[in-house]
N, C-alpha and C positions, 0 to 999 in steps of 0.2 A: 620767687625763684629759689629754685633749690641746686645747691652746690655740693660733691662729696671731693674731701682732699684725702689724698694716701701717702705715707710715707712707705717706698717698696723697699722690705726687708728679701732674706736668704728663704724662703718659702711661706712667709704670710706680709700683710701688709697693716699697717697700723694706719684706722680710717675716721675721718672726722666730718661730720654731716654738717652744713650751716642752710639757715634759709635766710631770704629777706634782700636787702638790695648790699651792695658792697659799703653805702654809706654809714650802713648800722646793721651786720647781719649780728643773728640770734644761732648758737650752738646746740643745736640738736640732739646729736648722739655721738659717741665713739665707740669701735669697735674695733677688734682680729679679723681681718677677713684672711682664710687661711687657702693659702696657693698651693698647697702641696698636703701630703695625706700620710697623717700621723702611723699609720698602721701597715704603708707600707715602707721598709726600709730606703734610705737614699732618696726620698724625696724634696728633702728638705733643702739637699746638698747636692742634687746628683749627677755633678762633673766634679766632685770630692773624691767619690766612694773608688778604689783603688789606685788612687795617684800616687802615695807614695808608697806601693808594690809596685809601681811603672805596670800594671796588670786591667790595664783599664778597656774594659769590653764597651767598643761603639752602641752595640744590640744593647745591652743591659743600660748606657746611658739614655739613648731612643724609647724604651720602657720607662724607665722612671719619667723623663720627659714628658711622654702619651700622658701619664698620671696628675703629672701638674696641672697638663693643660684640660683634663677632664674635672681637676678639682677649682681650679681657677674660674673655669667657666658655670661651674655650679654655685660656688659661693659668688660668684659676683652675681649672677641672675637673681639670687636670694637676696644679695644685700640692696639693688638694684629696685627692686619689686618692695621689699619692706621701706623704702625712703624715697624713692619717686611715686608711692600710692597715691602722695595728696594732688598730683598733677593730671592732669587727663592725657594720657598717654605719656609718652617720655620725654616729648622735642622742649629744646631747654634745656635741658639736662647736663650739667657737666661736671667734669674731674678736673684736679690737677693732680699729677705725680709726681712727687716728688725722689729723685733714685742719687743713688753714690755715682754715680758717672754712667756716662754713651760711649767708655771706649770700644772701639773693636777688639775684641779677644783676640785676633789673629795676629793684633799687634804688639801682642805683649809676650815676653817670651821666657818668662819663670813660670812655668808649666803650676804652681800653688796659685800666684796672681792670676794666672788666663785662666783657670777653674774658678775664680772669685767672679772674674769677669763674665765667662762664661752663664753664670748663675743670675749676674747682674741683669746681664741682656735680656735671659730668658725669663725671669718673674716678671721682669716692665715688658716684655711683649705679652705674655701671656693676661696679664692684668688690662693691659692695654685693647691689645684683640677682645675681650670678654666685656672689656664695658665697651665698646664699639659696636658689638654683636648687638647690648641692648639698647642701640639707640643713643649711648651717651657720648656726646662732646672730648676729648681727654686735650692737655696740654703735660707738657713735659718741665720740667726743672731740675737743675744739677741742683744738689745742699747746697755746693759752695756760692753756688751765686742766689739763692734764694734771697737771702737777706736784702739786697741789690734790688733784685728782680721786685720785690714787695714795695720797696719803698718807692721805687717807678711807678707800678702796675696800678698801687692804691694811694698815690699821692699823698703820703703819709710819712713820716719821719721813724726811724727805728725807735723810740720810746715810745711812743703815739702805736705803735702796731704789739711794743708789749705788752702796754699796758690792756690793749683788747683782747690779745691771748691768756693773759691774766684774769681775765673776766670769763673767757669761754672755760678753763680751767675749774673757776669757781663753780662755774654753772655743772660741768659734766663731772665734775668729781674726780676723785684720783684712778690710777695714776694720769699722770698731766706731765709727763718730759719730756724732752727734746723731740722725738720722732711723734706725739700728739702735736705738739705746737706747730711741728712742718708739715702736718696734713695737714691742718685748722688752717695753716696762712697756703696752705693751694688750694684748699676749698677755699678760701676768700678772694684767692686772684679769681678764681674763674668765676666765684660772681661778679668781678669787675668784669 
């Protein structure tokens, strides 16, 4: 079985392949898979880009958007297609995501935060829609309850789940910090 975990950043996502069953998987790959498009401005950010001018054009957010959503859907089909090749076909297949929060942007009402927010939403849908597209499984998780969520999902104790991030670490080589370790451990939930 093969598992991919992501931690979703502000326009890419930091991703960690595992295979094997959850009793003992083996660390594959890490990589950038990148949601937004270096070459065009404000994609990275783009419910940022004129906020504090208060001069923020709907259209020009809607454009940048369209951009994620066509870069999102190309790097995932590529990252998709190079880690689910040893499978015959896709079924099987799954994600976990790991994001900074599911609030509603509507709810929030310091126009810097609901632009945080806003960005939030929009890379874990776009990430999310695009491995859906190919076929894949996805599950979602808050950071903060990650920790929790692991020690449940893989009947395992927080040092017991270090210590094997520790080891995937070793295996994939640097860097290996915080946002590797919470794609590794949601590529490991969902192979449980």
């Amino acid at each position: 079985m093969t598992a991919m975990g992501f931690r979703v950043k502000s326009g890419y996502a930091v991703a960690v392949v595992l295979e094997g069953g959850a009793a003992a998987p083996l660390a594959v790959a890490r990589r950038v898979v990148e949601l937004s498009d270096p070459t065009v401005a404000g994609t990275r950010q783009p419910y940022h880009d004129g906020l504090f001018t208060h001069e923020q054009d709907p259209r020009r957010i809607a454009r940048r958007v369209e951009v994620v959503e066509r870069c999102a859907q190309k790097a995932v089909a590529a990252f998709v297609t190079e880690f689910g090749r040893a499978r015959k076909g896709r079924e099987g297949l799954h994600a976990g995501l790991v994001v900074g929060s599911v609030i509603d942007p509507s709810k929030v009402g310091n126009p810097h935060i609901r632009a945080h927010a806003n960005e939030g939403r929009l890379f874990r849908t776009v990430l999310e829609d695009a491995l859906r597209s190919e076929g894949v499984d996805c599950s979602i998780v808050v950071e903060k309850n990650l920790a929790a969520t692991a020690a449940r999902g893989l009947g395992r104790t927080g040092r017991e789940i270090a210590r094997t991030l520790t080891l995937f670490g070793a295996t994939l080589g640097s860097p290996w910090r915080a946002d590797e370790k919470a794609a590794a451990t949601a590529a490991w939930l969902a192979l449980a």
